[in-house]
N, C-alpha and C positions, 0 to 999 in steps of 0.2 A: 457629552458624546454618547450616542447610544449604540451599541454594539450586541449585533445576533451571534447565539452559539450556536451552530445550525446542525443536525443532529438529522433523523428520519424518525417515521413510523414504526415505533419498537416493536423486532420481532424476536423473542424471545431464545430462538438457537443462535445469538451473536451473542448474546449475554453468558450462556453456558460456561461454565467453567471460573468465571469471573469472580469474586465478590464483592469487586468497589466497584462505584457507580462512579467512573471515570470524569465524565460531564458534570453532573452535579458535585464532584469535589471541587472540578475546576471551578466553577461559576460561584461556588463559594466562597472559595482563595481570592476570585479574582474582585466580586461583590466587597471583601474586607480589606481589598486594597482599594477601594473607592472608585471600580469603575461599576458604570450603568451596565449591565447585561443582560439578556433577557433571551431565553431557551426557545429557540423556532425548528420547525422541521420545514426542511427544503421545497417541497410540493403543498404545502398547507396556503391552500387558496383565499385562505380567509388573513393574511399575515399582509402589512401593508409595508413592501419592502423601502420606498421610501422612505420612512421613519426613520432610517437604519445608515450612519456614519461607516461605519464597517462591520461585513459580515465576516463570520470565524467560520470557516467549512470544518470543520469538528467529525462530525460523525452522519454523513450521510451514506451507510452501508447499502441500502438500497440502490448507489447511481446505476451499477452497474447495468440491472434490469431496466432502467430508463435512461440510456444515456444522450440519447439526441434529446429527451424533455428535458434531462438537469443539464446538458451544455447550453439548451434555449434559455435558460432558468438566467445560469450563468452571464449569457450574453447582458438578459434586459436590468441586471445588477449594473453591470457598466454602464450601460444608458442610462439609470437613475443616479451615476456616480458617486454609486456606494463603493469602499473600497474592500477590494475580497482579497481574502489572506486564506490559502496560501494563492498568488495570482491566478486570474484565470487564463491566460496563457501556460501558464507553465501545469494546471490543472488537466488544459485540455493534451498537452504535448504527453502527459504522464498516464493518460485515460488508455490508452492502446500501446500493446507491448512490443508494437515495432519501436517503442524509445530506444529500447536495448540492444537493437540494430546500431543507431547512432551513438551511443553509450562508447559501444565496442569498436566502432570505426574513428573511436578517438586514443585509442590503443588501451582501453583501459579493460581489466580480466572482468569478464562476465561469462555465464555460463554459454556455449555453444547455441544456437538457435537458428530456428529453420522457421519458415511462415508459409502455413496454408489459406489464401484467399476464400473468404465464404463462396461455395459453391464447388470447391475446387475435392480430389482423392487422396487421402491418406495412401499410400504404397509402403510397400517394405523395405524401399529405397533410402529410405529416412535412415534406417540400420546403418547403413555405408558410410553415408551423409554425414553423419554425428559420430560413425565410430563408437558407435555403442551397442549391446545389446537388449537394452532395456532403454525405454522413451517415457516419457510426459508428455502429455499433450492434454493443452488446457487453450480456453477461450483468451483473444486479445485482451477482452475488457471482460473484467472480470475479478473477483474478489472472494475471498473466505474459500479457496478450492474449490469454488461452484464446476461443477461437470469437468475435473481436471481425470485425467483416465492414465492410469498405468499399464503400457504393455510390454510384452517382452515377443521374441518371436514366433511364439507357441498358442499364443491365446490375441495375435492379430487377426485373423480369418473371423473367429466368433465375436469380434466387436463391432467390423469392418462395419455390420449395418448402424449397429450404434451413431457411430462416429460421421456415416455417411448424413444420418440423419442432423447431429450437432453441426455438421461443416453447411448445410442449406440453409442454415439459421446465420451464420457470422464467420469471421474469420480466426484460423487458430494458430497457436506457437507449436511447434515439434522441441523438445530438450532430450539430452538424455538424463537417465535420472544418476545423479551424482552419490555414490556410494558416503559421501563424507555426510550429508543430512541425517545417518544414522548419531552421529556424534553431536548434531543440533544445528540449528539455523540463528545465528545471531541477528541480531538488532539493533544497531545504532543507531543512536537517536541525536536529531542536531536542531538546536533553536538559535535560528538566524546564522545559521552557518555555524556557530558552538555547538562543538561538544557537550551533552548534558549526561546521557548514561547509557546501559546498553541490557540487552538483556540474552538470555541466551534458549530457543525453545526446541525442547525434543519430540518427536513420534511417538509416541507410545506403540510398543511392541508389534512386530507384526503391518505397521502401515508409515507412511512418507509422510504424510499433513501433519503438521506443527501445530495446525492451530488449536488453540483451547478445546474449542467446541466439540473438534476433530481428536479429542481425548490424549492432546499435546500435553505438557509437561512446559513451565517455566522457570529458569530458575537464574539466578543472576551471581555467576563467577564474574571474578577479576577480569576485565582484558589485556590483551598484550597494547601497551601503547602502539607499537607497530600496528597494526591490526586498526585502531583508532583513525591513526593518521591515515591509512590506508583507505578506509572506510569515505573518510573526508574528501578526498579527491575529486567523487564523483559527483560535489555538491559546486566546485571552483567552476564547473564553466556555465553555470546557470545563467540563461538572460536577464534575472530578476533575484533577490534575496526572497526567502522563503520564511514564514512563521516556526513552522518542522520540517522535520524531512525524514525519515525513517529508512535508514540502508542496511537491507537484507541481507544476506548472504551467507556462506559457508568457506571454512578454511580449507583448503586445499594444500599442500607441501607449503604447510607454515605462512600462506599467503592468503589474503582474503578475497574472495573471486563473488561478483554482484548475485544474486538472483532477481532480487527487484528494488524498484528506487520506488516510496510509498510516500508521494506527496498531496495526494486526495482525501481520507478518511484512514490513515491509519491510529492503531491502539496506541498509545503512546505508552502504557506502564506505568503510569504516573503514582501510582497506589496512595496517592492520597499526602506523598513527601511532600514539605512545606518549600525544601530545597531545591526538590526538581520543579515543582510548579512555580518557584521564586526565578526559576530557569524559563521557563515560560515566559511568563509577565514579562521579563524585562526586555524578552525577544518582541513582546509585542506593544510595549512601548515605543522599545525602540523603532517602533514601522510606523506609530501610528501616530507620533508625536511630529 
């Protein structure tokens, strides 16, 4: 069986902060458990996807900049009837952050959210709207905090052009910004619907992004079991089982409330454990066998 780990064109601020080569630890672990693998980037025109039994959507950080080329991508995988993990249905459902709309009309806690259509006015009305006085506002698709913009009601008017300009480009989320992310953003992580580990990442001082690059902070306390099972929930009503699945979020009065469900290219944490990656494997045996 031959199997792509599908990755992008490295660009060196995703790596930031990092020190394991997440991918290539995989494809090692997975190489000495005896499967065929072989490391592809998603757009590399010279790659004969045919060859290919099933593809791993791994790490293409780049979709977000190309997302009608990589859901095209996407598409002509299923007509070669290769089999792509994590689905491409539930890839494309997970690509634009109205999922979170539907997340939360299933009663389940996600942070508040409001949607601007590309082309449409950010107003100060949002303030009301969300009952906040402090907002986020980032791109539907979209990844690594790309043009996510912090305002409060003092410094709306000098971004307005900013923003007017980002809204003619695409469509956006309104949040407010959730005072509890000063205390971190966890991570769970789930292979084929298990549990495998979770991890816990902070802001560094002074800003909201978590992410590494974004000069985040990782670090991996205990979880409350609660919190675990909690986490789990938003994974039961998928149309299809998943390879990963990575559930964001922050605690709120002792309860864990969504910010995103990360089933396209997120970091897993895998640091290279033989255990967590023994977690893997067997999730993708079990899909592929």
């Amino acid at each position: 069986m031959e199997i792509a780990i599908v990755s992008y064109k490295k660009q060196e601020k995703f790596a930031q902060g990092v020190a394991d080569d997440e991918d290539a630890e995989l494809m090692a672990f997975l190489v000495d458990k005896g499967l065929h693998v072989i490391s592809t980037v998603w757009n590399d025109k010279n790659v004969d996807w045919s060859s290919f039994n099933v593809a791993i959507i791994k790490s293409p950080w780049d979709y977000h900049n190309h997302l009608i080329e990589f859901l095209n991508w996407l598409d002509k995988l299923e007509e070669l009837n290769v089999k792509v993990l994590n689905p491409v249905d539930i890839i494309k459902w997970n690509s634009h952050k109205k999922y979170l709309k539907g997340i939360a009309q299933m009663g389940l806690p996600v942070i508040p959210s409001e949607y601007l259509d590309k082309g449409s006015v950010l107003g100060d009305h949002f303030f009301g709207l969300l009952d906040a006085d402090r907002l986020v506002v980032k791109p539907c698709v979209s990844a690594g905090a790309q043009n996510t913009i912090f305002l409060d009601r003092n410094n709306l008017e000098e971004r307005a052009e900013e923003i007017g300009k980002l809204l003619k480009a695409e469509d956006y989320i309104v949040q407010p910004f959730v005072e509890e992310i000063n205390n971190g953003e966890w991570s769970f992580l789930f292979f084929n619907r298990k549990y495998g580990h979770s991890v816990l990442k902070k802001p560094k001082k002074g800003d909201f992004r978590v992410q590494h690059y974004h000069g985040g902070s990782i670090n991996y306390p205990t979880p409350d079991p609660l919190h675990i099972q909690e986490a789990g929930a938003y994974l039961k009503n998928l149309s299809q089982p998943t390879l990963y699945a990575r559930v964001d979020g922050v605690i709120i009065k002792n309860s864990f409330v969504l910010m995103e469900l990360e089933m396209i290219e997120p970091f897993l944490f895998l640091n290279g454990d033989c255990i967590l990656m023994e977690n893997y494997y067997q999730a993708l045996i079990a899909l592929i066998s």
